[in-house]
Structures are given as C-alpha cells and as structure tokens.
N, C-alpha and C positions, 0 to 999 in steps of 0.2 A: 504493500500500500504506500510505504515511504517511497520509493521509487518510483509510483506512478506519480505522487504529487509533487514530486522532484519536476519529472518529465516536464507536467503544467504549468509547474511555475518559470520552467526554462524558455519555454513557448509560449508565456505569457510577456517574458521580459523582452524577447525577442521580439514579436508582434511591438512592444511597447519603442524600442528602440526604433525600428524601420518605421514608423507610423514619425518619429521625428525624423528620422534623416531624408523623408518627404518635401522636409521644410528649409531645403538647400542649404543646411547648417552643418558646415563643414566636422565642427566638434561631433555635432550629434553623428553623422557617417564615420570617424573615428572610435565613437564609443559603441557602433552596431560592429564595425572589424573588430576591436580586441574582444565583443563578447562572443565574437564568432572563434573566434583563436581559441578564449579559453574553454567552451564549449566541447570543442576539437579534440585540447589538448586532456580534457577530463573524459571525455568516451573512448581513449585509448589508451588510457591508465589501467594497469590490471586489476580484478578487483580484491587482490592480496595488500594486504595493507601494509604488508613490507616492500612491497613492489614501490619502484620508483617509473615514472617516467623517463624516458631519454630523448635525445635527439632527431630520434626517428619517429615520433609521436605523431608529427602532422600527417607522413606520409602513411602511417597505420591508417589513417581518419580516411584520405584520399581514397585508399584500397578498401576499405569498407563503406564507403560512400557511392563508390563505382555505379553499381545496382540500381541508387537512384537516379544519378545524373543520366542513365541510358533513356528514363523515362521524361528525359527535358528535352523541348524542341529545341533547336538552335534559334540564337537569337541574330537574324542581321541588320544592319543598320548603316544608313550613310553618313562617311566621312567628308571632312570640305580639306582637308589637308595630310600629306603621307609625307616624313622624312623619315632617308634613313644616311644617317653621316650630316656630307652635303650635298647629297642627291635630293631632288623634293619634285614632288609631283600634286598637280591643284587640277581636280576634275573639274571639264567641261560643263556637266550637267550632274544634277543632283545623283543619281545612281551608277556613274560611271569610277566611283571608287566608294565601294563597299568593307564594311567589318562584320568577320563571324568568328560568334562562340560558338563552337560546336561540342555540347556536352560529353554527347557521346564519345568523341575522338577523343576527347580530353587533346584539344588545339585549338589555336584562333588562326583566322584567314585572315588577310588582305587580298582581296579582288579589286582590279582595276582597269579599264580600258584606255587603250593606247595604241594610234594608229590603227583601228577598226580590230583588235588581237585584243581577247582578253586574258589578264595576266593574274597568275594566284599567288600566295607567300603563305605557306604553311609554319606556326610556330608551336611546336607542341609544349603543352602545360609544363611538363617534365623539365625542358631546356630554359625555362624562363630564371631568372636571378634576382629580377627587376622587375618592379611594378607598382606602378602610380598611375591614380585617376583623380581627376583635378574637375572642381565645380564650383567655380565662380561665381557670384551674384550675379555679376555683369561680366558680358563676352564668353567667348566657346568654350564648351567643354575639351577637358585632351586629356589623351592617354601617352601612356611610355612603357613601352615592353624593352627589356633588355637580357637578351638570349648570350649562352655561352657556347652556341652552335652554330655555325651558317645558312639559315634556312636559303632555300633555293627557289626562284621563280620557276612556274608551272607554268605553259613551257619554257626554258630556258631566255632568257632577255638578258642584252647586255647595257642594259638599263645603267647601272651601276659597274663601276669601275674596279679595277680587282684593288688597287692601291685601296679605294673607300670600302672594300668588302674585307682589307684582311684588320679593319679597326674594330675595336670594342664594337658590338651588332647591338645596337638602340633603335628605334622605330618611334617616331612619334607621332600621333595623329590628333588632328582636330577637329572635333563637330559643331556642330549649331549648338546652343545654349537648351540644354533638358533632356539631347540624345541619349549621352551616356550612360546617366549615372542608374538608370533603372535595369539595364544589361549589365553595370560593374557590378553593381549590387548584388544580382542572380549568381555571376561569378565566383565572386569570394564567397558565397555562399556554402557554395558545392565542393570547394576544396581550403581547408585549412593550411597550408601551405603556403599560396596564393593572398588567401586573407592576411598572413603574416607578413610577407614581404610587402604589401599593400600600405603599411606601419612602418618600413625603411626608407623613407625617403632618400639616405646616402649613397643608396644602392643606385638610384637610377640618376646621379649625377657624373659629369663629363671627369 
C-alpha cells in the first residue's frame, strides 16, 4: 500500500511541476528535469538497502524505460535554423528543414532540403554528451546537441567540410518561439540520462 501511494504522490508532483513549466519559466523546467533525474535515479536503486546506486543508474532507467518509449509517436517539428561548426543552413520554407525524436530508435533526425535532395542526420540518444534547450520569453526557441560521434548525412552531402567535420560535432538549431519546448519536455522524459545532461550546461559550450 506504501508503494502505491508513493507511486501517486510521484505522479502527483510531476503533473504538478509540468503544469508550471507550461508557464515558460525557465526555473520551473529546471525543477521538472532534476525531478525527473531523481525519479530515474530512485527506480534503479536496488531495493536492498545496503545496495548503493552507481554511475550507471541512469542508463539502468533508459533500459527499462525502452518498453514505453516504443509506444510514443515521434515527434517532428520545424526548424528556422541548422548549425553545425561554421557551416549553417536557413530553410527556404517553413518544412524544408525539419527535427525528429524518434522514441522508438532512441535518435533524433535533422531533415533538410537542398537543391530539390532531401538530406537526413541521424544522432543516436547513446552518442549525445550534450544537451541544452533554451526558452526564452522573447525570441526562438534552440537547441544544442553535442555528439562524440560523427553522424553522417543520408545520403552522403558534402555539405560540410572534412576540416569542420573532424571539430568537436555540436548542432545547433533554432525554432519559432513555443516549438520546442513541449517535444524537449517528452524527451527528457523518456530517458534519465538525457534529462541529466539537460542540467550541464558546461557540457555544451565551445
């Protein structure tokens, strides 16, 4: 019975936090991420009460999380801006550069149209290091992914230069003001991990 009204009270606090981070207040989405961490980090605790947590807490969460996230749509949504280095790319038209979560792959996409070719960037959840989503009162939403992998254009594009390709791999994008944050949100949701690095902003600087 303690355990179920654990359960409620967890999903009551959580309802309660998201219900503010509604209210484009940056604190209040900080204090929905760390209760998602530690959420994370308490359903991967053994329940031996000399058991300790470690380091590998989050990704225990992500692997038993799996299950659900198959049962999420992807979410996609257009971007107005793509950097990655000093390459940058500004669509034409509103859906001619796109972002996708895709729960199930556990990755995000960039899709983008260039010269009538449309081009993809796969980054899997796994290679990310870095992660920031940023929501403004006033002006675009952006994100920042920063990978320790090379993701590769689908099909290949020499879009980018091997000298900008072999630098620190950062990605920036930016949307209209309200896109984001309701896809960042679903995100960090689904993986503790993700949600924590969300909390380093050191991580995703130059």
């Amino acid at each position: 019975m303690a355990s179920s009204d654990a359960g409620d009270s967890s999903e009551e606090e959580f309802g309660r936090l998201l219900k503010r981070s509604r209210l484009n207040d940056a604190q209040s989405l900080e204090d929905l991420v760390k209760f998602l961490v530690e959420q994370g980090n308490a359903s991967a605790a053994p329940s031996s009460t000399a058991a300790t947590v470690d380091n590998t807490s989050t990704a225990s969460v992500s692997a038993s999380t799996s299950t659900a996230n198959n049962k999420l749509e992807a979410s996609t949504f257009p971007a107005t801006l793509l950097k990655i280095s000093v390459w940058k790319y500004v669509p034409r038209n509103e859906h001619d550069l796109e972002v996708k979560f895709d729960f199930t792959g556990r990755k995000i996409l960039w899709e983008l149209l260039k010269d009538g070719l449309k081009y993809r960037r796969e980054v899997l959840w796994d290679d990310i290091i870095g992660l920031k989503g940023d929501f403004p009162e006033n002006g675009p939403d952006s994100l920042i992914v920063v990978v320790d992998k090379q993701p590769k254009w689908q099909p290949n594009s020499n879009s980018t230069t091997d000298e900008q390709e072999s630098l620190r791999v950062k990605h920036y994008l930016e949307f209209s003001h309200g896109v984001l944050k309701e896809h960042f949100k679903k995100l960090i949701k689904c993986d503790a991990r993700l949600a924590h690095l969300s909390l380093q902003p050191e991580l995703v600087r130059d």
